[in-house]
Every structure is written in C-alpha cells, then in structure tokens.
C-alpha positions as CSV (number, residue, x, y, z in Angstrom):
1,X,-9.3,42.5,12.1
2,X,-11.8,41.9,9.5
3,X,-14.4,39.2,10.5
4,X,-13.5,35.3,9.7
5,X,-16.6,34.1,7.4
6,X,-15.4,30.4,6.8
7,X,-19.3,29.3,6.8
8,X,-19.2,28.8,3.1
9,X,-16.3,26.4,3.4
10,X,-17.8,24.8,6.8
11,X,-20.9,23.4,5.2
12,X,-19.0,22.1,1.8
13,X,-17.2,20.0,4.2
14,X,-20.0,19.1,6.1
15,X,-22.0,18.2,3.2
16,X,-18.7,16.0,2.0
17,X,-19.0,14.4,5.5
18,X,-22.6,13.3,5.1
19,X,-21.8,11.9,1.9
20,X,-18.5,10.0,3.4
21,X,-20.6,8.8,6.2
22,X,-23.0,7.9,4.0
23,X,-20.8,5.5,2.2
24,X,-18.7,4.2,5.3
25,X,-22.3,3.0,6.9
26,X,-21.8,5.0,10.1
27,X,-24.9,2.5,11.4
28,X,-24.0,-0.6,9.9
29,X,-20.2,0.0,10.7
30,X,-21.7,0.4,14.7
31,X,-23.2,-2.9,14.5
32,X,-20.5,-4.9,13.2
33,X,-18.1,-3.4,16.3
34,X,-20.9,-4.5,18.6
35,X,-20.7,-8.0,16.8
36,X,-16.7,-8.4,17.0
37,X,-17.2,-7.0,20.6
38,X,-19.0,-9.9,21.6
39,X,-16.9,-12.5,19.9
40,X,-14.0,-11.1,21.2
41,X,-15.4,-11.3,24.7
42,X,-16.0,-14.8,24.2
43,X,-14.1,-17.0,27.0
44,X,-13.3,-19.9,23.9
45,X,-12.1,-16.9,21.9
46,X,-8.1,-17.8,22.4
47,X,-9.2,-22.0,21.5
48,X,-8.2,-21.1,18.2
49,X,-5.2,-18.4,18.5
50,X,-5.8,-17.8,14.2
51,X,-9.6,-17.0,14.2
52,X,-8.9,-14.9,17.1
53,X,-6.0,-12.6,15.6
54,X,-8.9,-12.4,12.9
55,X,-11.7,-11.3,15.6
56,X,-9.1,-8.9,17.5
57,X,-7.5,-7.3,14.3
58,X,-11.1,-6.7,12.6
59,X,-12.4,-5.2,15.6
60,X,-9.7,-3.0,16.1
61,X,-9.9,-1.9,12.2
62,X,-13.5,-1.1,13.0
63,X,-13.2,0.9,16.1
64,X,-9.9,3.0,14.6
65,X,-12.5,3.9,11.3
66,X,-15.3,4.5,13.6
67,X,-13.3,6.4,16.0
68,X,-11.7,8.7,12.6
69,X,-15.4,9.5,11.4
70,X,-16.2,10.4,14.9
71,X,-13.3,12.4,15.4
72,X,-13.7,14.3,12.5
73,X,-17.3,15.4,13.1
74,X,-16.4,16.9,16.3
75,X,-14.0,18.8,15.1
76,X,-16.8,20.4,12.2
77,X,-18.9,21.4,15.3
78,X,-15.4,22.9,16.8
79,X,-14.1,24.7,14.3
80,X,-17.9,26.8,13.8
81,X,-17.0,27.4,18.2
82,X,-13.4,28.5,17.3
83,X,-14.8,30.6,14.2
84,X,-17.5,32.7,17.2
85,X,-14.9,32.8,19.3
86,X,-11.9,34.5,16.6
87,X,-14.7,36.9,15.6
88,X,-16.1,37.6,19.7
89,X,-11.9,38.6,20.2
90,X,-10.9,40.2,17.4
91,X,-8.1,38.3,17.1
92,X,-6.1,37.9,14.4
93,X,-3.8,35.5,16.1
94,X,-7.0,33.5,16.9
95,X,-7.8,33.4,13.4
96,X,-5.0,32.0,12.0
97,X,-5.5,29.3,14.2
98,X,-8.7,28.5,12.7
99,X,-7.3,28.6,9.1
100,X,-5.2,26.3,10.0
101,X,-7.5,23.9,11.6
102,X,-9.6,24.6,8.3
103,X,-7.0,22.9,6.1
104,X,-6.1,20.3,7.9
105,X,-9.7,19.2,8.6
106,X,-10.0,19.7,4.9
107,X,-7.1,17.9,4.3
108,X,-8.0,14.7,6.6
109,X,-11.1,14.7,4.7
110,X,-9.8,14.2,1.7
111,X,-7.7,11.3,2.9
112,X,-11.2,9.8,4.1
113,X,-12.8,10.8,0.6
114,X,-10.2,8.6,-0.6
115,X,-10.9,5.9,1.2
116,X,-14.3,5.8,0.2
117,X,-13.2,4.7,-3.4
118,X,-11.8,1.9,-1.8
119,X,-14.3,-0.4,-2.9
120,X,-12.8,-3.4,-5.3
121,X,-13.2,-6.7,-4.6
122,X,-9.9,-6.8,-2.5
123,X,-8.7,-3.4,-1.7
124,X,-9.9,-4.4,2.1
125,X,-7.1,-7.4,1.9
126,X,-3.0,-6.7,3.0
127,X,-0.8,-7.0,0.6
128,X,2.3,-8.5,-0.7
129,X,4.6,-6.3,-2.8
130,X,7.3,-7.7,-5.4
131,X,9.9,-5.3,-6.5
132,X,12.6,-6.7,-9.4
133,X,15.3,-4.5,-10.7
134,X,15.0,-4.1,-14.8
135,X,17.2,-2.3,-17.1
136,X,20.3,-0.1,-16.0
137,X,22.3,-2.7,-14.5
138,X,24.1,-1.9,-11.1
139,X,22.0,0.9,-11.5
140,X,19.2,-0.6,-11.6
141,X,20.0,-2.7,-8.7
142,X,20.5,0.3,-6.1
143,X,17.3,1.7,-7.1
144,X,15.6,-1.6,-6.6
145,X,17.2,-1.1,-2.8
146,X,16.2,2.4,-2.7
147,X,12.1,1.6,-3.6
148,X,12.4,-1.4,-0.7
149,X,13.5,1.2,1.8
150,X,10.6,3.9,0.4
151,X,8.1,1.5,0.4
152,X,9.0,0.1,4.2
153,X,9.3,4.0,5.6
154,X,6.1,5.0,4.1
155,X,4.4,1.5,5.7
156,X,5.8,3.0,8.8
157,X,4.5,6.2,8.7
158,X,1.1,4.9,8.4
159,X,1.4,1.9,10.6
160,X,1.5,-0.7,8.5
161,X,3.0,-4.1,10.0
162,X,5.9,-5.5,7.6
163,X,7.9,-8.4,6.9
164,X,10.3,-8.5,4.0
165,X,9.6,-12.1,3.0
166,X,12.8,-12.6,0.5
167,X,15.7,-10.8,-0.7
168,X,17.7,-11.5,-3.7
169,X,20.9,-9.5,-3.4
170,X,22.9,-7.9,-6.7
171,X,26.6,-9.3,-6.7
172,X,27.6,-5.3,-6.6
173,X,25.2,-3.4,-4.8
174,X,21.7,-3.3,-4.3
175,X,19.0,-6.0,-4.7
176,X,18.3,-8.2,-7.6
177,X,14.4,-8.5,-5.9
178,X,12.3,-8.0,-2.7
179,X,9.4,-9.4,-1.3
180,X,7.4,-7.2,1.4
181,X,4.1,-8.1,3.2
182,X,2.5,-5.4,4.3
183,X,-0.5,-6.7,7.1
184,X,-2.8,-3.8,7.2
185,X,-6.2,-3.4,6.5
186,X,-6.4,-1.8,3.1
187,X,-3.1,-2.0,2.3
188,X,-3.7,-3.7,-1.5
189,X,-6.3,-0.9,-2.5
190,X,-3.7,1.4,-1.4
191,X,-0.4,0.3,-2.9
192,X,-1.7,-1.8,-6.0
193,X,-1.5,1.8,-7.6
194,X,1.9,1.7,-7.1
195,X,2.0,-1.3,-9.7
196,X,4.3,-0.5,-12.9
197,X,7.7,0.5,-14.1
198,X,9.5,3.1,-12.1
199,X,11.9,4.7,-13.7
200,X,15.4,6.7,-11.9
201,X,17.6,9.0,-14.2
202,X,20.5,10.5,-12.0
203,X,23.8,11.4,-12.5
204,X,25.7,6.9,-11.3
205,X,27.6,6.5,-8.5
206,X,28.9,4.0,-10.1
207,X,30.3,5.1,-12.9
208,X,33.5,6.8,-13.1
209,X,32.8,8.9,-15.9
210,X,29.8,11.0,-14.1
211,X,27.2,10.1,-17.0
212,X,23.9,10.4,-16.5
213,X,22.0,7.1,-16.0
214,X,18.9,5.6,-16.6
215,X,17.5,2.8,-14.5
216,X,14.0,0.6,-14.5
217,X,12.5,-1.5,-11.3
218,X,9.3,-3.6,-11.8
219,X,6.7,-3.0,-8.8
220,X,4.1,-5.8,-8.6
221,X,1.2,-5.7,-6.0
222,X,-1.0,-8.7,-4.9
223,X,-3.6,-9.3,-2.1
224,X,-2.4,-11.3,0.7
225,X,-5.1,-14.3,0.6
226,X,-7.2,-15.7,3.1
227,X,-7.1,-19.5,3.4
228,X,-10.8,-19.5,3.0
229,X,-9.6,-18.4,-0.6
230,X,-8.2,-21.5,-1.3
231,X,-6.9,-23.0,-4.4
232,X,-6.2,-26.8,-4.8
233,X,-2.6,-27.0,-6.4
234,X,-1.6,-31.0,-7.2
235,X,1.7,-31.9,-5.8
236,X,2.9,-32.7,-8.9
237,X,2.3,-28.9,-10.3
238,X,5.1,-27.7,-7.8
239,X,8.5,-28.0,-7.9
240,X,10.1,-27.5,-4.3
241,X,14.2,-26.5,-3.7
242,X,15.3,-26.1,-0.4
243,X,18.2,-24.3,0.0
244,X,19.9,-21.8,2.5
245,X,19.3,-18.1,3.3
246,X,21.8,-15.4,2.8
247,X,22.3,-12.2,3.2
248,X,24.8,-9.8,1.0
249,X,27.8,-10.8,-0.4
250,X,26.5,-14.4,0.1
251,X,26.7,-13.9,4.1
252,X,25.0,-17.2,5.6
253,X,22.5,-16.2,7.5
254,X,21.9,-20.2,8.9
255,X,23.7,-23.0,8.9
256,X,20.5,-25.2,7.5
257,X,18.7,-25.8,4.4
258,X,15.7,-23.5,5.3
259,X,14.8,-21.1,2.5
260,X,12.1,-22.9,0.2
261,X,11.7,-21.9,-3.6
262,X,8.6,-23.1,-4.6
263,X,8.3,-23.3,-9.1
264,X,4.3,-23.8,-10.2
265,X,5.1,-25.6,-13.7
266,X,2.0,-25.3,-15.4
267,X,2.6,-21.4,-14.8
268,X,6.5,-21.0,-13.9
269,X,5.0,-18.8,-11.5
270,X,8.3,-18.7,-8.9
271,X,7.7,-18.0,-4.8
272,X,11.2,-18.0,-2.7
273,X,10.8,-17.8,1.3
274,X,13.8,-17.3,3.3
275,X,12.4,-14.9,6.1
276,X,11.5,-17.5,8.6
277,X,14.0,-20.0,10.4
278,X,12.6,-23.2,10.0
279,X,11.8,-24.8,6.4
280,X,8.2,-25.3,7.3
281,X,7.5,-21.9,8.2
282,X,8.9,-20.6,5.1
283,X,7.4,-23.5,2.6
284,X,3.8,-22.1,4.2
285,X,4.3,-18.7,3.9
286,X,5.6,-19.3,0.3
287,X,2.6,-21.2,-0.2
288,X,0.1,-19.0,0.8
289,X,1.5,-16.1,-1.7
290,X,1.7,-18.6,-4.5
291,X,-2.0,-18.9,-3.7
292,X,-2.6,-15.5,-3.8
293,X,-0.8,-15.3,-7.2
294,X,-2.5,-18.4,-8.8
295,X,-6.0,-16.6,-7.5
296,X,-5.0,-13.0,-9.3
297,X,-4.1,-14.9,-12.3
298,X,-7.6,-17.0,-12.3
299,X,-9.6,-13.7,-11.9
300,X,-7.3,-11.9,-14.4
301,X,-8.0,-14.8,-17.1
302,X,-11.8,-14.9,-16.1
303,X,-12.0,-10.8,-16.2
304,X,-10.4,-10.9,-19.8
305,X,-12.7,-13.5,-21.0
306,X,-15.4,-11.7,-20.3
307,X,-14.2,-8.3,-21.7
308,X,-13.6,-10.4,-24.9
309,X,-17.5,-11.5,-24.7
310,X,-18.5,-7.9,-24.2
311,X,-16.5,-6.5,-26.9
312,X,-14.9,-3.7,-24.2
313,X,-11.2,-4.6,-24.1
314,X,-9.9,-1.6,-22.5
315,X,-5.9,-0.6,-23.0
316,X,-4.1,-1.1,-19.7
317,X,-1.9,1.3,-17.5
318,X,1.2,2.2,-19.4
319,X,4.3,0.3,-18.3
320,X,6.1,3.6,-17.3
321,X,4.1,5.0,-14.5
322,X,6.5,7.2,-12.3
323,X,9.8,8.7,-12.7
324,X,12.0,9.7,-10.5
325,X,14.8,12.8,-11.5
326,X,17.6,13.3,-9.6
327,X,19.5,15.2,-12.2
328,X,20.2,18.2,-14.2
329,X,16.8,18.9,-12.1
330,X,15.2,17.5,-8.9
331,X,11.3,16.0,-10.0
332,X,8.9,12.8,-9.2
333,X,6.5,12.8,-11.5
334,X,3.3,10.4,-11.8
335,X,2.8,9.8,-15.8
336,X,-0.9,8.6,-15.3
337,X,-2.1,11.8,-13.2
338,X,0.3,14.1,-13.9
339,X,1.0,14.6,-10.0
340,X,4.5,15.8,-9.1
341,X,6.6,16.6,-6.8
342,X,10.2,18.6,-6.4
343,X,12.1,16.8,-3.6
344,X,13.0,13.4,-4.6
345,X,14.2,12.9,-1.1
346,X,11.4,13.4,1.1
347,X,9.5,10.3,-1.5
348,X,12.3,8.1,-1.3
349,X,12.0,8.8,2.5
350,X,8.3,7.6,2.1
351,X,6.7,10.7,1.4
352,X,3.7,8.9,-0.8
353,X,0.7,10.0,0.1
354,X,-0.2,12.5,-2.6
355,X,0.8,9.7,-5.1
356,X,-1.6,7.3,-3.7
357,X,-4.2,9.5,-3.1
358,X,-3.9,10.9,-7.1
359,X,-3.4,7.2,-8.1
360,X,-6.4,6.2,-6.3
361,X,-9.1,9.0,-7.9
362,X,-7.5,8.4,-11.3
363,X,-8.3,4.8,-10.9
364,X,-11.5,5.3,-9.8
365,X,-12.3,8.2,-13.1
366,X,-11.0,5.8,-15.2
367,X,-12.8,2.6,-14.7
C-alpha cells in the first residue's frame, strides 16, 4: 500500500475550523451556556412555565452547537491518529476507513460553514411556512399536498418540532393551502430559501388522456415572532369569523365553532387557525402569526424606503425558483444556483439539504 498523505487536506479543514469557530464565538458561546445554566437552576424557574421553555430550549440550542464544534475538533485530532496508524499497518483496508472519515468530516463541516452565514436579523427565529396551490388545477392541488409532506419529512430528519396550523383541503384531491410551524432554532434562515414558485411537470394522474402537466404552488416563509416583538393592531383593524374545523371531503373534525379566521383590513392580510380545539387557543396562535406577518411587512416597507433613498433598488429572486421533473426525464433543479438533482423521490421524501445549503451561499454571494 502506498502511504496515505491526507495532511494537505487535514490542515485546510483545520484552518476552515478556526475560521468557523472564530465566527460561532467558541468563548462567548461558553459563557452564555454558563449563564442559561444558572437561570435554569433557579428554584423560581417553573413560576413562569413561558420564560422557562425559553431558558430550557436556549440552553439546550447552546449546548447541542457547543457540543457540534467540540465534536468536530476531536475528530481533526482523530483522523491525523487514524492517518499514523493506516500508514504504521499497511493497511489498505485501514485506509479506506480514513477516507471515509475524511469526507464526512469534510462534509459536516460544510453544514457548519453554512451555518455560519446564518446571520440576518432573524434567521435565529422558527418559522412558519405557507404553501398555496397556483396554476394547474387538481394538479396543482396534489402538488401543494406533496411539498406539505416534503417539507414535514425533511423537519423530521433534522429534528425540527412541527405543527401544521391550518389546512384548506381541494374538493378533488390535495390541498388548496397549508400552514406549518416549524419550532427550531434557525429554522427561518434555513427554509426562507425555500420561498418562491415551485414548479411540477409530470405526466397527471388525473387526466385520462396521459398528457403531460404543468403545475405551480406558492411557498411563503416568515419568522415565528416573539411577543416581545409586538405590534399594536386596533380591534377595529381585524375582522374575526369563527367557524368549524374540517378535515377532507368536509369531515367535521368538532362539533364546535372553534377554527378562527382572522382578516387585517387595512392590509387583507388573512390568518385561519383550526389546529387547536378550543377557539381561544386558535384566535392566539392566529394572532401571533398575523403579528409576525404585519412585522415582515413593516420591515419590508421600511427596507424599500430606504433602497429608494439610496438609489440601490436591487431586482428580487425570480418567481420560479425550483422545478421539479417527473417526466419524459427524472430532475430537481434549483433555477437561482443551478443545483440539481436526479431522483425526484428521495426530495419529495425530504431529501433538501443540498438545496438549502446552495440556497443559503447564493444568498449570502448575492447580497
């Protein structure tokens, strides 16, 4: 066996480590777990059950990023062990482990390189996702259906918490719109990259003829607000209808007039809740993402005024961002990076990663 000589490769990554930990704030990051150590450790701490879900879920965010970086160094002083050892044994066997260690330390660095660009003013915040089905009819519908279920089986491949807030259901098949919450730390700077027109062409299963069919579904992606973000809305700026939940086909799901739509009329911003069981809970859950949506719009307005002052109004993502071909050929293609894909199936399964990742430095190159 000829002898492994990765060391080239070892101290690129090590040299991308120092910059990541550079940026994370290894130090500062230690303090702030020391901080949310002590607070948790309070005996008052469960007084206010809210402020403490805060204190418990921030602290664990902290230790699972601290304990990643950590992780990750180790294995760099591993791998140079493993490398010796390989060479000491002539093994080729031995070697090929260390290759493959190589790449995926390489890989879980550039997930962590990723994150580093991470750094608007709410990526840090979870999100709340709306998908709407567009053009393409029943078509259009299903494929609606099929980027709730993508989007829910990626969230669980990475952990996120969900709740589907609302579900509008077709008459035919599929979903009219969807509502997801996705309560992990990060989870808007991740998915707001997501935001666009998809677009499916595929041979319908719908129609008899067996012509190919173009369909469109509308992604939207907010930040989930705090309540220390508030915005005063008068009363008489909302229009509230109660009325109650379904489920397809117009199942009743209750008996009661629970589900809350909540209209803003200055805006026509609309917010439907039908998730929870009591009226209450769903008119405040409603109202926290109208929030969230009156806040994006404020910032949006304020962010385009001052673009105008500067003279810099830059053009804006193109409305067709992905598409997604399931026939005569098998492709998912990003039009904004140029990142593809040729199995449709494992990325409606919620294979996404290389998406986001490419979505995230493109964002970051082009701002």
């Amino acid at each position: 066996m000829n002898e492994l000589d990765i060391a080239q490769e070892i101290a690129g990554l090590r040299s991308t480590f120092s910059d990541i930990r550079s940026v994370v704030g290894v130090e500062k990051l230690t303090a702030e777990i020391a901080e949310l150590g002590e607070k948790a450790g309070a005996p008052d701490l469960w007084d206010d059950p809210d402020a403490a879900q805060k204190v418990t879920s921030a602290l664990s965010h902290k230790q699972s990023e601290l304990a990643r970086i950590s992780a990750l160094e180790q294995r760099l002083d591993d791998i140079e062990v493993l490398v010796e050892l390989a060479n000491e044994e002539a093994d080729e066997s031995a070697a090929a482990e260390v290759r493959a260690e190589l790449a995926d330390i390489q890989r879980v660095l550039g997930d962590l390189e990723v994150q580093t660009l991470l750094s608007g003013e709410w990526d840090a915040r979870p999100a709340v996702m709306t998908i709407r089905a567009g053009a393409g009819g029943v078509d259009a519908a299903d494929f609606a259906e099929m980027l709730q279920r993508m989007y829910l089986r990626y969230a669980e491949k990475q952990g996120y918490p969900t709740r589907v807030l609302d579900t509008s259901y077709a008459e035919e098949a599929g979903i009219k719109s969807t509502t997801i919450e996705f309560d992990a730390p990060y989870a808007f700077g991740s998915l707001s990259v997501e935001a666009g027109t998809h677009r499916l062409v595929r041979m319908s299963p719908f129609n008899s003829a067996g012509k190919r069919q173009t369909s469109f579904a509308a992604v939207e992606v907010i930040p989930l607000m705090e309540e220390t973000d508030h915005i005063d809305i008068p009363e008489s700026d909302i229009r509230v209808d109660v009325f109650r939940s379904s489920g397809p086909g117009g199942q009743s799901v209750n008996t009661t007039d629970s589900a809350v739509r909540l209209t803003h009329i200055p805006t026509g911003i609309v917010v439907s809740m039908q998730n929870e069981k009591s009226q209450i809970q769903n008119r405040a859950a409603a109202m926290r993402v109208l929030q969230s949506r009156l806040l994006i719009v404020q910032k949006e307005q304020e962010a385009a005024t001052k673009k105008e002052l500067a003279g810099n109004i830059t053009a804006s993502w193109g409305d067709q961002m992905r598409s997604y071909v399931l026939a005569p050929y098998q492709m998912v293609k990003d039009l904004r990076t140029d990142f593809e894909v040729n199995n449709p199936s494992a990325v409606f399964d919620g294979e996404l990663d290389g998406f986001i990742s490419a979505g995230i430095r493109w964002r970051a190159g082009a701002h």
